[in-house]
N, C-alpha and C positions, 0 to 999 in steps of 0.2 A: 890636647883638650883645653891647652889655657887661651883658647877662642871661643870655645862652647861655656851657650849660657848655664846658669846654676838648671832653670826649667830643664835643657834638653840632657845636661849630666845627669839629673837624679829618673830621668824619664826611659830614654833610650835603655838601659839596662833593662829594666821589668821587658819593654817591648822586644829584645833580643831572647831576655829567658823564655817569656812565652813563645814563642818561635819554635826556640830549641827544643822546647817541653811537647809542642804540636809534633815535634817530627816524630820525639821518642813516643809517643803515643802511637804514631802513624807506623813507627819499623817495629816497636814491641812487643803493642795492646795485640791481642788478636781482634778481627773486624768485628765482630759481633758486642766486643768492649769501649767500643773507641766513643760513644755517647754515653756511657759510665765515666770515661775519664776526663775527657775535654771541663766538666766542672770543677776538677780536684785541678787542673791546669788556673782554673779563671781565682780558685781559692789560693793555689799557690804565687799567683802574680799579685791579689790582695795584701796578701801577708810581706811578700818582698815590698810591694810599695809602703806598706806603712814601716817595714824596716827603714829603707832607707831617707823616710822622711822622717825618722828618730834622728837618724845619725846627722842631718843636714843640719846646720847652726840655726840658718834664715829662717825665722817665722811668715816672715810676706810671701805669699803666692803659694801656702799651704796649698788653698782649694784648689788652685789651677793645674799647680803640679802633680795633685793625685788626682784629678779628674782626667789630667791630659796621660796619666801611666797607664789606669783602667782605661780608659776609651779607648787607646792605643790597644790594651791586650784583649778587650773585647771587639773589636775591631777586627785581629790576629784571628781569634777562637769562632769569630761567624762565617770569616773564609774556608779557616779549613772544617766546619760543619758543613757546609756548601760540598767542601772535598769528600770528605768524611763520612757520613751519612749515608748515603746512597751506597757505599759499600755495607756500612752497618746492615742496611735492611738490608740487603742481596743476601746478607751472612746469615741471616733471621733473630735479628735484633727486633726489638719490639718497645711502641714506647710506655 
């Protein structure tokens, strides 16, 4: 990691948990849940990113790095809506 810039350290993690948070939603949730949960996914990648831009020293590029974390995990969370969804409704989810 002592090639990777501070941006892609503090970023790449939120973008890997929401990932991993889409699958567990995806092999868990039952389908009819899975547009209940996908929010509490985009909340919980919120919250880590402003975690870890507690923990980061550097004040410069605040904006950039929490903009490029979310846009990254909402980015993640409209793919697998795209995925997702269309089973919801099949299940008889409703919005």
């Amino acid at each position: 990691m002592a090639g990777m810039s501070l941006l892609m350290r503090s970023v790449v993690p939120v973008w890997m948990l929401s990932i991993l948070a889409v699958i567990a939603v995806g092999v868990f949730v039952s389908p009819g849940d899975y547009l209940l949960f996908l929010p509490l996914v985009l909340g919980l990648a919120l919250v880590v990113t402003f975690g870890i831009q507690l923990i980061v020293p550097v004040r410069k590029g605040f904006v950039d790095r929490v903009s490029a974390s979310l846009g990254g995990a909402v980015l993640v969370l409209a793919i697998a809506t795209v995925v997702l969804a269309p089973l919801a409704f099949s299940a008889g989810a409703k919005l």
